[in-house]
N, C-alpha and C positions, 0 to 999 in steps of 0.2 A: 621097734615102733609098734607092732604087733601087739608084743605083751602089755606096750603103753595103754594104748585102747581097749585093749580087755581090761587094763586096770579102771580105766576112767569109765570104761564099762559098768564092771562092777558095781564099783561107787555109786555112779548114779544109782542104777537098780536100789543099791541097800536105802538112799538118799530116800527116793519114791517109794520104797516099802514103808518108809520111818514115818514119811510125815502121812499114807495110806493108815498106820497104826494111831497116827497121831490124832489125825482128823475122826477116826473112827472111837477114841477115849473120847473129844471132846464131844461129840456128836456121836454118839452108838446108836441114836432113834432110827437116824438114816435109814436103816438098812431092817429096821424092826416093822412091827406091823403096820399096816396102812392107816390106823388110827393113831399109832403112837406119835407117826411121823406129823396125822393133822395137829393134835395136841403140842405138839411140840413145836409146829408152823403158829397154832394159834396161841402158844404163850410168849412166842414173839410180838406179837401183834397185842399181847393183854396191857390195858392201860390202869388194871389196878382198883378198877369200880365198877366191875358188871358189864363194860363194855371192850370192845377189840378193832384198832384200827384208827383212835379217832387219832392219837398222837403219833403213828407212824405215819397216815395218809391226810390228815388235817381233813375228813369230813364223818359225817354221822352216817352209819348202815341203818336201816330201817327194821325193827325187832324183832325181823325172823331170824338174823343175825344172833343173837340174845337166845332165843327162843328154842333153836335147835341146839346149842350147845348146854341150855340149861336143862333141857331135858333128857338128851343121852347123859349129863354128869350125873344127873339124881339118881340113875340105874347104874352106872358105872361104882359109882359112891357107895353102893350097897355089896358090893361084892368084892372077893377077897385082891388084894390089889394092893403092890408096893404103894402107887396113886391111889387110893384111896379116899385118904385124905385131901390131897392137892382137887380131885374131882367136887366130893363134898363141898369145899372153899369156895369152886366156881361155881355150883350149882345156887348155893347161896348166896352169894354176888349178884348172879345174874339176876338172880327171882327179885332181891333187893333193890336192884336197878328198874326189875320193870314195876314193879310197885312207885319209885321213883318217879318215872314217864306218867304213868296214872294221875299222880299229884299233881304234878306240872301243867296235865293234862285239862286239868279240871275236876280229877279225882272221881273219875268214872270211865269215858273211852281211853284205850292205850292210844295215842297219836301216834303220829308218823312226822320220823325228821325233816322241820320245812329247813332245809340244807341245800343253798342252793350249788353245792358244790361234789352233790354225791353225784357220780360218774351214770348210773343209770338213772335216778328220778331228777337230777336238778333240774332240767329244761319244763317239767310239769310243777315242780316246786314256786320256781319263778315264774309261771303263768296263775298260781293259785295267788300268790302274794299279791298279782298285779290287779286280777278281777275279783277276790273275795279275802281283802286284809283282816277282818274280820273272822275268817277262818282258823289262824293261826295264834296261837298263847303261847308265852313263854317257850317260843321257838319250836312249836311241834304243830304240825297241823289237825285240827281235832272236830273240825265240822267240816263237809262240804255239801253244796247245796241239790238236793233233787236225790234222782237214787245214785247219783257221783259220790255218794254220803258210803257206797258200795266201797269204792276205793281205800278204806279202811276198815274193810271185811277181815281181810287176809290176817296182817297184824292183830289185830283187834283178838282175832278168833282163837291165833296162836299161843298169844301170850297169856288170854284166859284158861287155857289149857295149860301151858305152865302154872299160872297159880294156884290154879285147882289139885293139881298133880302135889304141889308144893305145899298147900295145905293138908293135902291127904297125910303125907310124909312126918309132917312136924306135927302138925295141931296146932297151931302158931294163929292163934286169935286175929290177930293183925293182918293176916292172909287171905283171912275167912271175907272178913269186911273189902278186902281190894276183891274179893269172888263176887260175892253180892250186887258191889257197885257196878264192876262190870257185864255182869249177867243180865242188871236191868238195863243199863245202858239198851244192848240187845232187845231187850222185848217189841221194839217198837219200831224197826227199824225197815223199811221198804225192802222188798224183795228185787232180786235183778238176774239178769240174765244170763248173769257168767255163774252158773250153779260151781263151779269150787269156791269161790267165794263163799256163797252160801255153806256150801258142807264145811268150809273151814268154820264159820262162824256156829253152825250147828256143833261140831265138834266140841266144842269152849262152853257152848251152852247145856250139850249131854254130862260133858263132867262136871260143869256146875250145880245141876241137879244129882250127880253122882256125890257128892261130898256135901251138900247143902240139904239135899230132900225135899228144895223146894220146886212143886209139881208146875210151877208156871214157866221154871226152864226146860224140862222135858216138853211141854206144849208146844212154845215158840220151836225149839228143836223140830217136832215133828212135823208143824206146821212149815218150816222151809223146806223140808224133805218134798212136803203131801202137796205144796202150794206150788213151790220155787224148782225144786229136784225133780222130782220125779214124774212129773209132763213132760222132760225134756232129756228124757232119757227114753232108749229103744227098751220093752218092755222085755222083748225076748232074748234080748244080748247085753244088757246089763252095762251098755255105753251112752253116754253123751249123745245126742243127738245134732249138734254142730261138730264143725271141724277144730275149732280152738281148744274145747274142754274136752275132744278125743284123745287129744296127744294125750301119750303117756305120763308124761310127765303131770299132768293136770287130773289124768285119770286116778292117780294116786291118792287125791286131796281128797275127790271123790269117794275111796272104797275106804280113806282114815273116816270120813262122817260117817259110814254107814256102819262103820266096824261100832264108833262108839256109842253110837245110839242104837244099835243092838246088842252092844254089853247092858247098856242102861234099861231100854225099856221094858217093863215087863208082860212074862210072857203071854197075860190077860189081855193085853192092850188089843184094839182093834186092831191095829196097823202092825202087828205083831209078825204076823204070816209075810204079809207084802212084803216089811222090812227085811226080812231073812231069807227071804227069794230073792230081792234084787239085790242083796246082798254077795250071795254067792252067785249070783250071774256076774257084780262086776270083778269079783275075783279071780273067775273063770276067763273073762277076758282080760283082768292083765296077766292073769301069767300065761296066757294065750301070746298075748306081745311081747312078755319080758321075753320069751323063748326066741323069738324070730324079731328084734329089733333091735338096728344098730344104737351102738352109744357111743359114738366119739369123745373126749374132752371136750364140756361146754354144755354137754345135755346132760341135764340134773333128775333124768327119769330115776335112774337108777338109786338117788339116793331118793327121791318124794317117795320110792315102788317098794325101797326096801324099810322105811317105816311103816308103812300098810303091814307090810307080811309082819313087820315085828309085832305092830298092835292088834292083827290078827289073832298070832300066835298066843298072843295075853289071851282072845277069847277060846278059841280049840285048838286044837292039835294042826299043825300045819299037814296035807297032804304029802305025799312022795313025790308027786308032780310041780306039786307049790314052793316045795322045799327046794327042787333045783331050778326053779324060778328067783328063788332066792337066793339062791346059792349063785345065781350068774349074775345078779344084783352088786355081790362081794366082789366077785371076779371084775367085773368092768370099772369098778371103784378100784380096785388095787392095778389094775393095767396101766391106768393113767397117774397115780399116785408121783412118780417121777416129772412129770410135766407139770402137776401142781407143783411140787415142791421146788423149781422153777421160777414161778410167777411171782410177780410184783404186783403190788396195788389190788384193785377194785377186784380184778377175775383171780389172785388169790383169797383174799375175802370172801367170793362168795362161793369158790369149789369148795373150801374147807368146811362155811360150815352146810351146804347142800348136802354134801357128801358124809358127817361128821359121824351119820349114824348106823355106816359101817362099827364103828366101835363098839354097838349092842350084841353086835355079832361074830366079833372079831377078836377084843380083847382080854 
């Protein structure tokens, strides 16, 4: 009876090794790097036209979704890489899509999915539809009224940043004009009080001017910094001066506007100096926080913290301090990586792509 059960022993054991072999042939990302595994989370999820999610969860993400996968592919895309290609593919999907949203839009702001079904915005979705029907075109929301007109900062700001990025790359004429249109959009748009909004939209509007050379995107730029930003920020700690736009996570949004508009501006500019002190003030405080703040699964500091350092790194040389600032940025993205890989629905969605640009760093 003895050698029975060692037998069946056995067996099992070979049984679980085989289909452990098995499982690991059909799926080998598993266990590969923390982007491999997002990438591979999010071509489950790919619906085949620049977007992710709509036909496995039946609602629209809103195109930061889009936004951040399109811009870790275009850097990934360049570099040596069995994916290469496959990154390439998405990155031009994605751009093609938000050009897409533009049209739809009215062919100037990127709107936002009036879906009344997305897990985090439909309950403001369906109050927009019910007080200003008027708002919405061909299913996107693309005005709103007062400086609520804010609420489409974020997107808006991002995805001019992909096309800008996107036109740099190709040359792609047809890119150039979706940059233009959206850039003016911007010109004119009320300032508000949630300054990451603004620095996202400054962002969109510095690399507009970065690739167009035209000097009325650099203006508006600095004018949300000189007008909107920088009243409301501590001068000598290079932070927010409220509690919403301190978290880290928001701080990040923050030190991407200042990083690109002091790539851009030139070094004659008046606002030249100020921009490059409050510059490395807000840098000095996030990796002040990146060092000493938790991140549990769910807090997306780590991935908004770790494109700063990366778009940093585009302008100087990262410090030795800043660097393992970043380097714990990776770390906290790959400790939870398993619990993404987990999830279902809405809070798969949005770790994958928060988190997606680990991959600039990683792969």
């Amino acid at each position: 009876m003895k050698r029975i059960k060692q037998s069946v022993l056995l067996i099992l054991v070979l049984v679980l090794s085989a289909c452990s072999a098995a499982d690991s042939t059909v799926d080998p990302v598993m266990d590969s790097s923390v982007f491999k595994l997002f990438h591979h989370l999010s071509e489950r999820l790919y619906d085949g036209n620049g977007t992710w999610g709509v036909n496995a969860f039946g609602y629209k993400m809103a195109l930061r979704d889009v936004y951040w996968r399109a811009d870790v592919y275009t850097v990934l895309s360049e570099k040596e890489s069995p994916l290469s290609e496959v990154y390439s593919q998405r990155a031009a999907q994605a751009t093609a899509y938000l050009a897409t949203v533009q049209a739809a839009s009215g062919g100037d702001v990127f709107g936002f999915p009036a879906d009344i079904n997305n897990p985090e915005f439909g309950a403001k979705v369906r109050r927009i539809m019910s007080e200003c029907p008027d708002c919405i075109r061909n299913g996107w929301v693309t005005f709103l009224p007062g400086e609520n007109i804010a609420e489409l900062y974020y997107d808006h700001g991002n995805a001019l940043v992909t096309m800008a990025r996107g036109y740099k790359r190709t040359g792609d004429e047809t890119l150039l004009n979706v940059v233009n249109a959206a850039a003016n959009w911007a010109l004119d748009k009320p300032l508000h009080h949630n300054i990451n909004y603004l620095s996202t939209l400054s962002k969109g509007l510095s690399l507009a001017y970065d690739v167009t050379g035209d000097s009325r995107y650099l203006d508006r730029a600095v004018f949300l910094h000189e007008e909107g930003i920088l009243p409301f920020m501590f001068p000598n700690k290079g932070s927010a001066n409220d509690a919403h736009n301190q978290q880290l996570e928001y701080h990040g949004f923050i030190v991407s506007g200042l990083v690109a508009l002091r790539r851009v501006m030139p070094a004659e500019h008046m606002l030249f100096d100020q921009i490059s002190d409050l510059m490395e003030l807000a840098v000095t405080y996030m990796q002040q926080r990146n060092m000493r703040e938790s991140a549990d699964y769910g807090v997306t500091w780590p991935g908004t913290n770790l494109m700063a350092w990366y778009e940093l790194s585009q302008l100087r040389p990262l410090t030795d301090i800043e660097s393992e600032a970043k380097d714990r940025c990776v770390r906290l993205i790959q400790s939870y990586k398993g619990t993404i890989a987990n999830e279902n629905g809405f809070r798969l969605q949005k770790a994958i792509y928060s988190n997606f640009v680990a991959g600039l760093f990683v792969e």
